[in-house]
Structure formats: C-alpha cells, structure tokens
C-alpha positions as CSV (number, residue, x, y, z in Angstrom):
1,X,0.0,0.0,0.0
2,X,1.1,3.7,-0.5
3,X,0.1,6.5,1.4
4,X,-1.9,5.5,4.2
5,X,-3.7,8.6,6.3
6,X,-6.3,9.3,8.9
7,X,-5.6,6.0,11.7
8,X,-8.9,5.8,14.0
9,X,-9.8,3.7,16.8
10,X,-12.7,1.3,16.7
11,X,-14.3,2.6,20.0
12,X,-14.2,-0.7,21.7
13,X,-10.4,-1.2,20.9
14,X,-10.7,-4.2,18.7
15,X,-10.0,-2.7,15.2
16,X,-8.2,0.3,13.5
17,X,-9.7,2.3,10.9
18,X,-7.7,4.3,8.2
19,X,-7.8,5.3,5.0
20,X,-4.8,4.3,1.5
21,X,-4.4,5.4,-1.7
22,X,-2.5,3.1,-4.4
23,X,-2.5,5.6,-6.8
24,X,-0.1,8.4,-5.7
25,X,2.7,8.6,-7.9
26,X,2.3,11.3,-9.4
27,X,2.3,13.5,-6.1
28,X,5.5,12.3,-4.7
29,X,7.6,15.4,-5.5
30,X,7.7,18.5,-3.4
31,X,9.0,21.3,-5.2
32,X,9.2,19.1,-8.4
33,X,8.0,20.8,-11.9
34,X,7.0,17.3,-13.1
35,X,4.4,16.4,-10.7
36,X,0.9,16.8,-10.9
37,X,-1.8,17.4,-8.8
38,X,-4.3,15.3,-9.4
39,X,-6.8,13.7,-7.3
40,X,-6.2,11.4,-5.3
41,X,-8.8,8.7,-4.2
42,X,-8.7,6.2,-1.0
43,X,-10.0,2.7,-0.1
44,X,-10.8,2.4,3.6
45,X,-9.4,-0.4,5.2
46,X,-9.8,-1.8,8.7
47,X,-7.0,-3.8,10.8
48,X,-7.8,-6.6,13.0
49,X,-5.8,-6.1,16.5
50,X,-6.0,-9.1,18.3
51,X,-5.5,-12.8,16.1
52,X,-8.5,-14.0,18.4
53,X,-10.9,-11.9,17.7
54,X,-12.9,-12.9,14.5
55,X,-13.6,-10.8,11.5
56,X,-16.5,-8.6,11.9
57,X,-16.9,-8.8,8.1
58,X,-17.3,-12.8,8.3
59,X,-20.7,-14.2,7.1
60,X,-22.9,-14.6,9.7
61,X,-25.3,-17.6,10.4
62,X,-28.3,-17.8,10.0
63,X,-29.1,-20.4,12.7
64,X,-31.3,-18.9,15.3
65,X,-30.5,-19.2,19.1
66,X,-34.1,-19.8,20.8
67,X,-33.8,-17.9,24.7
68,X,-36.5,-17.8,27.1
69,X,-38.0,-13.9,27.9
70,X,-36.6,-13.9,30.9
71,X,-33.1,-15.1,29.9
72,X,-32.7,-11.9,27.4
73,X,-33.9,-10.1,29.8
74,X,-31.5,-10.9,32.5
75,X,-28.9,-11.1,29.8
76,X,-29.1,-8.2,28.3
77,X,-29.2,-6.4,31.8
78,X,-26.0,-7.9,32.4
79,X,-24.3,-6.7,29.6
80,X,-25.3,-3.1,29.7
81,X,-24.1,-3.4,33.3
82,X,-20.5,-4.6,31.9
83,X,-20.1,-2.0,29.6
84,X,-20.7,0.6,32.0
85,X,-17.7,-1.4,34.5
86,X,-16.1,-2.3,31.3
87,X,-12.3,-1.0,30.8
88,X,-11.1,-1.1,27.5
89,X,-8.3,-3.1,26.7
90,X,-6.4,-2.8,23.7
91,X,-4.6,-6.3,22.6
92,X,-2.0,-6.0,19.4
93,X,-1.0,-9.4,18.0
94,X,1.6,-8.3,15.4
95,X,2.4,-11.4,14.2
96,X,-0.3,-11.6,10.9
97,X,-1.2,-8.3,11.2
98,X,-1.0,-7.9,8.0
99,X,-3.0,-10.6,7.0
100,X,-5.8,-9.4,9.3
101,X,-6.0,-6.0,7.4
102,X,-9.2,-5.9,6.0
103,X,-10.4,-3.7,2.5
104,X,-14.0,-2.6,3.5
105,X,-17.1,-2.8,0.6
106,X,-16.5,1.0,0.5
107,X,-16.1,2.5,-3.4
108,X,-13.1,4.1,-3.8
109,X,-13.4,7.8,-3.8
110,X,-11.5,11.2,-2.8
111,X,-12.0,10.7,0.6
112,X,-10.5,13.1,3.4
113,X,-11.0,11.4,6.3
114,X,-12.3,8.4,8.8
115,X,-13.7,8.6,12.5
116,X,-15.0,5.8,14.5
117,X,-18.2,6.2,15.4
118,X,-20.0,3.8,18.0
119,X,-18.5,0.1,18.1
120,X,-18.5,-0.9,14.9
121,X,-19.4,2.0,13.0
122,X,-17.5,4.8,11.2
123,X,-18.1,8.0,9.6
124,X,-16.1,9.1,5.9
125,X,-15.8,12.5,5.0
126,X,-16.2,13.0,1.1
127,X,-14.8,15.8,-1.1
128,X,-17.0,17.0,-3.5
129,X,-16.5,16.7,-7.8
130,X,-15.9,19.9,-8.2
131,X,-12.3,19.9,-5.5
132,X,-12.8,23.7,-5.7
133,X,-15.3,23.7,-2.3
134,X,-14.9,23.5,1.4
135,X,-18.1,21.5,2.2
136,X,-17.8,17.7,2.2
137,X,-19.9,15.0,2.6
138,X,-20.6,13.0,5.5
139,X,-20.9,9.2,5.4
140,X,-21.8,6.5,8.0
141,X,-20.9,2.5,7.6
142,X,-21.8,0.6,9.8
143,X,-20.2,-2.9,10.1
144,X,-23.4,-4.9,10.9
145,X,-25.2,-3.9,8.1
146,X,-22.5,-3.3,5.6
147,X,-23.7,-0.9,4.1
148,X,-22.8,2.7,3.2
C-alpha cells in the first residue's frame, strides 16, 4: 500500500480504521515541476488487533438461538451493566497483522477522512466533484449492516 492517512480507533479497541491510496505517484515530489496534482482517491481499510478476535466482516449464520423472555432479559441487563464497569483493553498481536488488514465494501473515492463512530461503525468524510469547495460530505458504515 502507498500513502496510508487518517488511523482511528474502533471505539471498543478491537480494530483500527484508516484510509490508503495506491494511486499516488504522481504527487511524490515537493517542489518538483513534473508532478501533478491530481486527485487522489482512497479505499478504507480496517486492521484486526488481536489474532483471536474474528472478522467482523465474516458471514454470519443464519441459525437462530431460541432464549427464554426472561433469559434476554436478564442477559441483556447484564451486559449493559458490563459495559458501564467495562475498561477497555487494547490487545496487538503483530504477528499476521498484516494478513488481518481488512479492504471494506466502501467504493473508492477522494476521501478526506475516517472517525469511529459507536462500536462498529464509522463516519467518511467525502470531497466533492468539483475539488474547488470546502463543504464535504458526510458518510456512516456501519459494520453490521455493511452498508454505506
């Protein structure tokens, strides 16, 4: 990959979010009469931290789990009450990271930026067509749903 920016933290620590562009060559000089500017456009790619933990972008089953009323009840009591206690804990295997880096169903585009939302979801700033404005548009994806 070439010119990776704009690193963010999944909120729960598990992943990292940025942003790369493969087609940068042209912009490699600084005060260079033969490059360009052109624009550039970025995939967004997420990193899986810790070797354990499974790809969020896996396919799902579609078995159903069958709970009692007052199981989900109790259980989903319990877990709000964890994530309140909850400290996060970030875990970096780096051994296969780089097999755990993940290219999300995101088109390529003139991105500027990525933020982490809420666990497992993230926002992309867009640049407009026209490169000449200062507005840009705002994007959530949100892992579950995969969709843009």
């Amino acid at each position: 990959m070439s010119n990776c920016i704009s690193p963010a933290w999944d909120k729960g620590g598990k992943y990292l979010y940025f942003m790369a562009s493969t087609n940068y060559s042209l912009h490699v000089g600084w005060l260079d009469m033969s490059s360009f500017f052109r624009p550039l456009e970025y995939a967004v790619y997420m990193a899986v931290l810790d070797a354990d933990e499974p790809s969020p972008i896996f396919p799902k089953s579609d078995d159903e789990k069958v709970k009692k009323k007052d199981e989900e009840k109790e259980s989903s009591k319990k877990k709000d009450e964890e994530k309140e206690d909850e400290e996060i804990k970030v875990k970096i295997d780096f051994k296969g990271l780089n097999q755990r880096i993940i290219a999300l169903d995101i088109p390529q585009k003139s991105y500027l930026s990525v933020v982490a939302g809420e666990e497992k979801k993230i926002y992309i700033a867009e640049r407009p067509a026209d490169m000449l404005s200062r507005t840009y548009d705002l994007k959530e994806y949100n892992l579950e749903e995969k969709e843009l």
